[in-house]
C-alpha positions, 0 to 999 in steps of 0.5 A: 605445363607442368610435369610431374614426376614419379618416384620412379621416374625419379630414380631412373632419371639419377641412373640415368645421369650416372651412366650417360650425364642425362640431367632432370633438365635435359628430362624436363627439357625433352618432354616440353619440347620434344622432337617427337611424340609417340604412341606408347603403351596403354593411353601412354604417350611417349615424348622423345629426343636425340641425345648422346648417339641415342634416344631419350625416351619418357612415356608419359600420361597427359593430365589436362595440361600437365605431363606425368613421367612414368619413367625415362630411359635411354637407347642407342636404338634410334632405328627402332623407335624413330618414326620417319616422316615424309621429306624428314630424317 
């Protein structure tokens, strides 16, 4: 698979990295391997992992086998956008 990004998701990725130490590998790392997937916006899935007593959360588009990163962010909102499973939390 390979992911492709934006320019903005370029420049949130830095911000990012800035304010909470979120590295393109830790990016990278979370939309290959991610602990869950999401529904997002439009035809936009959103790949998502813990991190720092947060989320990291990248809404992506599936193009054939690659992925590509619309945008990244981070939120201390885990309740909100967790999705529990039955018998996991």
């Amino acid at each position: 698979m390979k992911v492709i990004w934006t320019k903005h998701s370029i420049e949130r990725q830095k911000q990012w990295e800035i304010k909470i130490g979120v590295k393109k590998e830790d990016v990278e790392n979370v939309l290959i391997f991610p602990e869950q997937i999401v529904s997002g916006d439009l035809d936009a899935m959103v790949a998502q992992s813990k991190f720092n007593d947060g989320l990291i959360r990248i809404p992506f588009v599936q193009q054939n086998e690659d992925r590509k990163i619309l945008t990244v962010y981070w939120t201390s909102k885990i309740e909100k956008y967790w999705k529990e499973t039955e018998g996991h939390k």
